[in-house]
N, C-alpha and C positions, 0 to 999 in steps of 0.2 A: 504494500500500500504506500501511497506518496502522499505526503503531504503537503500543501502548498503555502508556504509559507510571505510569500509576497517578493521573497527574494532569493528564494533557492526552493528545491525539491529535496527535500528530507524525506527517506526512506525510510519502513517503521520495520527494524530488520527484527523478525525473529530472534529470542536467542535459545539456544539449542545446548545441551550438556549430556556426553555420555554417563547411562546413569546405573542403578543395578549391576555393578561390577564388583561384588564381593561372590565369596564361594566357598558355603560353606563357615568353616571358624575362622575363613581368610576375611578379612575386612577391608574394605578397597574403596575410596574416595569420602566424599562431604556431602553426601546426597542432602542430608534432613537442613544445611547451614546453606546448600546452593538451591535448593527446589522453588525457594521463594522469589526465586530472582528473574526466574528462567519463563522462557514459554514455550517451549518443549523437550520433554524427556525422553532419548533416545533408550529402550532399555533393553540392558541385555539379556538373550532368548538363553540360555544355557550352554552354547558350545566353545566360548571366547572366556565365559565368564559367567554369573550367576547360576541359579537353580530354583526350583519351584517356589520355594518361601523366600527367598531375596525377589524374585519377579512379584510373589505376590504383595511386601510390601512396599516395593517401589512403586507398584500400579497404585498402592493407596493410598501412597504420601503425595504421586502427582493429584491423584483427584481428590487430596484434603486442600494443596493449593491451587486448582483449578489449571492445571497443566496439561495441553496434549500429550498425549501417548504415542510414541513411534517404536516401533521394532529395530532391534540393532543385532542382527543376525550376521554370523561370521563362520570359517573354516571351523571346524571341528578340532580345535588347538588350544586346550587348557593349558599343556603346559608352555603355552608358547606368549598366553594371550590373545591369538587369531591374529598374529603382527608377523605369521611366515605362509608365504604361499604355498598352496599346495595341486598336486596336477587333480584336478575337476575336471570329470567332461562335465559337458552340458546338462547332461541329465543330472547327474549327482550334484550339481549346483542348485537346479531346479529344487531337485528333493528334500535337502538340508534348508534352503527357504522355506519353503513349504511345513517343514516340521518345526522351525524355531518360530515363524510368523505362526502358527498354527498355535503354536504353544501360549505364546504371550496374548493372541487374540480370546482364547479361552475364558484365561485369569480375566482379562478385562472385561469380559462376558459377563463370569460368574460375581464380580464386583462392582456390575454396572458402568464400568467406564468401556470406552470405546477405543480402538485401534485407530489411531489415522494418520498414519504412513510409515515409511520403511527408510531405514539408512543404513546400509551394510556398513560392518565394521574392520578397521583394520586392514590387512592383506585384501583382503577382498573388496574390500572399499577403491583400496590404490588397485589394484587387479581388473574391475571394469572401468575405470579410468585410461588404462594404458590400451586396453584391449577390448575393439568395436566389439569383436563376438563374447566377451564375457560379458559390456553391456546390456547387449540384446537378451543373453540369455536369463540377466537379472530382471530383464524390464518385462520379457514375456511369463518369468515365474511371477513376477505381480503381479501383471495384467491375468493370468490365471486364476489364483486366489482371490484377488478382488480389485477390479480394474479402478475404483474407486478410489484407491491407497495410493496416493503421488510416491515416487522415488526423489532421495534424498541423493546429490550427490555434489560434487565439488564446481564451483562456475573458476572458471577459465578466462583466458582472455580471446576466444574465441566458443563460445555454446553452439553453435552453429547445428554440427556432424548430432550432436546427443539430440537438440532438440527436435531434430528431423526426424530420429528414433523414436522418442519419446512419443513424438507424434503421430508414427507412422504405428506402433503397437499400441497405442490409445492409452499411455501412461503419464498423469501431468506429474511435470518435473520440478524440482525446490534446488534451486544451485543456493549452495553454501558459502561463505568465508571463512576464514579465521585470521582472528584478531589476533594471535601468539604465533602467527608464523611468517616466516620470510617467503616471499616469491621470486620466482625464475617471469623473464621478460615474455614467458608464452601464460603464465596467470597461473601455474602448476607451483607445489608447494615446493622448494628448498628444501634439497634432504639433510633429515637428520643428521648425518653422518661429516656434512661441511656447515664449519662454524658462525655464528650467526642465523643457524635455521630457526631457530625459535628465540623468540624475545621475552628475556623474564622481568625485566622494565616496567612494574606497573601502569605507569604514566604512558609508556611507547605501546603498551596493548589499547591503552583509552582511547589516545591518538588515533589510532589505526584501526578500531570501531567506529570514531565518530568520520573517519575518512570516507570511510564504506558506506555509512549512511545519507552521508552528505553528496554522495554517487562520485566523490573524487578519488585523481589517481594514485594508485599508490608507487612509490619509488623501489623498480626491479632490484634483482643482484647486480644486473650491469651499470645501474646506473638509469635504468629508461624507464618510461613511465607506461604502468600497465593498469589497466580499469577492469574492474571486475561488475559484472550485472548481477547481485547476489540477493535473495528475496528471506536469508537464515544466516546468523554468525553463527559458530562452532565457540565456544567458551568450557574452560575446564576446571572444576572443582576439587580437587584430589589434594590438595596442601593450602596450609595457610595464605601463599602470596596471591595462591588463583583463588579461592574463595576472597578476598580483597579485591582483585580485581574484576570478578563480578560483580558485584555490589558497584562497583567504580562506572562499570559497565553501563550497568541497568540505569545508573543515576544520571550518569551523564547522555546517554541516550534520550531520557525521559525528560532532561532539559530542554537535549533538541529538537525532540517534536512539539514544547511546549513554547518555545522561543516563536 
């Protein structure tokens, strides 16, 4: 949504938090300190991470704060965290969506909240990213289960090629940002692996939300100026600095659609 402010177009971005990633006696992130902040909870289906009673109170705590619900379905990789690829054909992609979405739509059933949409996690997330046919094959296990359920995925500095798919298999698309990461001059995230990929700056994550918002460019690795068309940030809760900066987030965002 835009809003018109009489001197710019401020964007009302979503903010979006991997959520349900404990497992078990394992305890994993700030759900009940970020939940309030957020406007939708990605959560996870059991194969990356969680399990039946972490889904089930993750689906409760988003609908005590009034938070959409999204699927965050992944490779079949606990010990990995679903952050290593794995060879999938098509089918066996299809299937493991299908069971994790399957899974978390249930819980939401039998708790009265509702499913509304999917973001694959991890490996898999960057995996139909780099790869049109593992796209497709995510976007038609969607459109299979319930054509209804947009896919979540990463906006670029070209959407063009995805949303021609999206289009073409009848699944509306949600491109993302993120506010803690560096970008490459084609709108693709900076890997982790080369310094500077991610920004633990509170103030340079705020920046770099209200940028997004504000639909300005952001400053590549090389130097050159790359625009992102993003309709959801990516924000993360798992430590005290990101729990900080959400709040930082939310606040400052909510000046500037109020500005």
């Amino acid at each position: 949504m835009n809003i018109d402010t009489g001197v710019r177009q401020v964007k009302r971005l979503l903010l979006n938090c991997d959520m349900g990633e404990s497992f078990g006696n394992w305890r994993m992130g700030r759900d009940a300190e970020v939940m309030p902040h957020i406007d939708c909870a990605n959560i996870a289906c059991g194969y990356h991470a969680g399990d039946p009673g972490t889904m089930r109170r993750t689906v409760a705590l988003a609908l005590e704060h009034g938070v959409t619900i999204g699927a965050h379905p992944a490779y079949p990789d606990l010990v990995g965290f679903g952050r290593r690829t794995m060879a999938c054909s098509s089918d066996e992609i299809r299937d493991l969506l299908h069971y994790q979405i399957g899974a978390l739509d249930g819980i939401c059933k039998v708790l009265g909240a509702r499913l509304a949409y999917v973001k694959p996690h991890g490996a898999l997330y960057n995996d139909m990213m780099a790869n049109p046919a593992i796209l497709r094959g995510v976007l038609e296990a969607v459109a299979a289960y319930d054509s209804s359920l947009p896919l979540m995925l990463m906006a670029t500095a070209d959407d063009r090629a995805a949303q021609a798919l999206g289009d073409e298999i009848g699944v509306q698309l949600w491109f993302e940002a993120f506010a803690d990461r560096a970008y490459t001059a084609s709108g693709h995230l900076l890997s982790r692996r080369l310094p500077g990929a991610v920004h633990h700056d509170p103030t340079v994550v705020v920046e770099q939300a209200v940028r997004l918002a504000k639909g300005e460019a952001l400053v590549a690795d090389d130097g050159s100026a790359v625009r992102l068309n993003a309709t959801t940030l990516c924000v993360h809760g798992d430590n005290d600095s990101s729990v900080a900066a959400v709040r930082q987030i939310r606040q400052a965002l909510d000046t500037l659609e109020r500005a």
